[in-house]
C-alpha positions as CSV (number, residue, x, y, z in Angstrom):
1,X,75.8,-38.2,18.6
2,X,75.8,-41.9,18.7
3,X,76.8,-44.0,16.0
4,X,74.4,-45.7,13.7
5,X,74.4,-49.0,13.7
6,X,76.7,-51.0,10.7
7,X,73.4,-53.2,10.2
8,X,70.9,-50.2,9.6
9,X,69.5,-50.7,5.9
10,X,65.9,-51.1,4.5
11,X,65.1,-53.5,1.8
12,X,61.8,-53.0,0.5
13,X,60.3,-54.4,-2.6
14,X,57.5,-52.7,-4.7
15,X,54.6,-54.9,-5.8
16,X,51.9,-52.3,-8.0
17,X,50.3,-54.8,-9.2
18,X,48.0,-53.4,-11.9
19,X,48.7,-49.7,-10.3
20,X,51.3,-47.4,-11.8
21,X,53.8,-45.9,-9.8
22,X,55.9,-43.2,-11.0
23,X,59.7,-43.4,-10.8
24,X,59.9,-40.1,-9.0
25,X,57.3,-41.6,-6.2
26,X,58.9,-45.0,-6.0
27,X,62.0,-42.8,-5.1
28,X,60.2,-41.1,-2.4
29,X,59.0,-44.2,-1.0
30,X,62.8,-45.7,-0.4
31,X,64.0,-42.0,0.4
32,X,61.3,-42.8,3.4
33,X,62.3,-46.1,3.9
34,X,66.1,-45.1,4.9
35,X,64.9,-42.0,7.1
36,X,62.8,-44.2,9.1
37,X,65.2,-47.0,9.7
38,X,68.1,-44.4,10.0
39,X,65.7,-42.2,12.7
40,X,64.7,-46.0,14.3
41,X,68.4,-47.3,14.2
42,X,66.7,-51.0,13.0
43,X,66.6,-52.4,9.6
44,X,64.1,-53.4,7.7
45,X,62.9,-55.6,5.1
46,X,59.5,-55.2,3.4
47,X,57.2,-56.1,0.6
48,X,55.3,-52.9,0.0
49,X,51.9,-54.2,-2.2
50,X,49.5,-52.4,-3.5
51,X,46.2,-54.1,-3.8
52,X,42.6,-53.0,-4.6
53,X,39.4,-53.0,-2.5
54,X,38.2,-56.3,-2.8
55,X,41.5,-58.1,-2.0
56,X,41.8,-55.4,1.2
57,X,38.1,-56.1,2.5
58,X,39.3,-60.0,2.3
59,X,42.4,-59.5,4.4
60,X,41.0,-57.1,6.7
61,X,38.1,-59.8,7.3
62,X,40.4,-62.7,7.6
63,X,43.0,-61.4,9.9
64,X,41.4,-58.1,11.6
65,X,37.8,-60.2,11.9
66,X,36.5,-56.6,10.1
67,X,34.3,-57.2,6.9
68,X,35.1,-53.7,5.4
69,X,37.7,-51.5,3.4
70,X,40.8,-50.4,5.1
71,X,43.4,-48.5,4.1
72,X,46.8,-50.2,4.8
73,X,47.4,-53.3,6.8
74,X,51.0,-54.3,8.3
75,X,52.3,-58.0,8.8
76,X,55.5,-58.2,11.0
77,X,57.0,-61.3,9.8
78,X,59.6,-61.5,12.0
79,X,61.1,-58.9,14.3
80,X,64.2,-58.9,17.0
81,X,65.7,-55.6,18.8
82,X,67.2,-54.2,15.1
83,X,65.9,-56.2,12.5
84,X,62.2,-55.9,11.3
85,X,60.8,-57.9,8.4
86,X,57.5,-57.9,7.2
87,X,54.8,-57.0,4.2
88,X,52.3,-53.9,3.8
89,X,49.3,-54.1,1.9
90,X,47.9,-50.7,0.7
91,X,44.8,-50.2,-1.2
92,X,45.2,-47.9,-3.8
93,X,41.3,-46.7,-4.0
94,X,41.2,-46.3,-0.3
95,X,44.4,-44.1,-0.6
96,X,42.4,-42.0,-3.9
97,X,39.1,-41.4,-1.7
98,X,40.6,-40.5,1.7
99,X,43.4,-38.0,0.6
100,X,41.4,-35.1,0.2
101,X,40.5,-35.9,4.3
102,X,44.2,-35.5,4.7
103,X,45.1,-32.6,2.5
104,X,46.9,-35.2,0.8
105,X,47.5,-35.7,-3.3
106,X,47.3,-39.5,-4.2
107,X,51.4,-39.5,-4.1
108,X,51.2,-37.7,-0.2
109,X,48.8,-40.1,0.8
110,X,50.4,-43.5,-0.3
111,X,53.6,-41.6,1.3
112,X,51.5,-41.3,4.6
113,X,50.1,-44.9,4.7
114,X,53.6,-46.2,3.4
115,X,55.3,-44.2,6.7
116,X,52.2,-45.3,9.0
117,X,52.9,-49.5,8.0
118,X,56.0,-49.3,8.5
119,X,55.9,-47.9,11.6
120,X,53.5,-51.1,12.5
121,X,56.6,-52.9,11.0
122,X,58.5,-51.5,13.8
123,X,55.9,-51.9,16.5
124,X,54.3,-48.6,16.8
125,X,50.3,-48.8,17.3
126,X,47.8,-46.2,18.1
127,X,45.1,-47.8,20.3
128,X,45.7,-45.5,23.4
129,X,46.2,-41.3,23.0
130,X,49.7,-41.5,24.0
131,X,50.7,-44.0,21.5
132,X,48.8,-42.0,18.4
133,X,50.9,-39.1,19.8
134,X,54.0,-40.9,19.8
135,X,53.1,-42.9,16.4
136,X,51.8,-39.4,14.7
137,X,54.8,-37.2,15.5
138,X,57.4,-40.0,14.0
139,X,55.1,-39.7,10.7
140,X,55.5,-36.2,10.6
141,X,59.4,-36.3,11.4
142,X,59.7,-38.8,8.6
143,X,57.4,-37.4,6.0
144,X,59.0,-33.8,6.1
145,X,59.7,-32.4,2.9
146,X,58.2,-34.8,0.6
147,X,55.0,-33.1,-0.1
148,X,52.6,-35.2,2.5
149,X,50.3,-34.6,5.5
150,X,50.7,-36.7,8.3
151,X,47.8,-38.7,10.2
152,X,47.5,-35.3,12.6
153,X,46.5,-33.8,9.5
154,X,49.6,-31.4,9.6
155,X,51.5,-30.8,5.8
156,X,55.6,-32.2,6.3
């Protein structure tokens, strides 16, 4: 087994906003945070902000060119070979309505669109079948055990 690199961490800073998190998801949220850097051998640094639907429909027009609700959005601010830095945007209503479609809780699907941007951190996309399998099966790898459903729809 090779080892990890000494620079491997993840810094990422919670913004709710007006939304509550509880301490017990917050914790999930970093526990991801170090699997995926560990599994991706990068490090990362990321704002993690959860936003509502009128603030998402404005970023998704202004820098998607879509006029509608999305779930999460990614912004790599700056990336090299094993450093990734960058913010997430995840609206919170989006997350409520679409995690029954997932099998999700509210908590399993802001774990599932926390894993999915920052995987776009990283530079994972999922325009082309191969690259929603390759995208898909990291979710799942990093998701498993903390009471989520991946994008594949499969429970970690």
């Amino acid at each position: 087994m090779k080892a990890e690199p000494a620079d491997s961490q993840a810094s990422i800073k919670i913004y709710a906003g007006r939304f509550r998190l509880s301490p017990k998801l917050k914790g999930k949220i970093q526990m991801l945070a170090e699997r995926i850097i560990k599994g991706e051998r990068k490090s990362l640094n990321a704002s993690l902000i959860f936003i509502g639907d009128a603030r998402m429909q404005e970023l998704n027009r202004r820098f998607q060119g879509k006029n509608k609700i999305t779930d999460v959005l990614s912004f790599p601010l700056g990336a090299n070979g094993k450093k990734a830095d960058g913010e997430i945007y995840l609206s919170i209503p989006q997350a409520r309505r679409q995690a029954p479609l997932f099998s999700n809780q509210i908590d399993g699907e802001i774990l599932r669109l926390t894993a999915h941007g920052f995987l776009h951190l990283l530079g994972y996309d999922h325009h082309t079948l191969q690259e929603r399998t390759e995208m898909f099966a990291r979710e799942e790898r990093y998701l498993k055990g903390l009471e989520a459903t991946s994008s594949w729809g499969k429970k970690c």
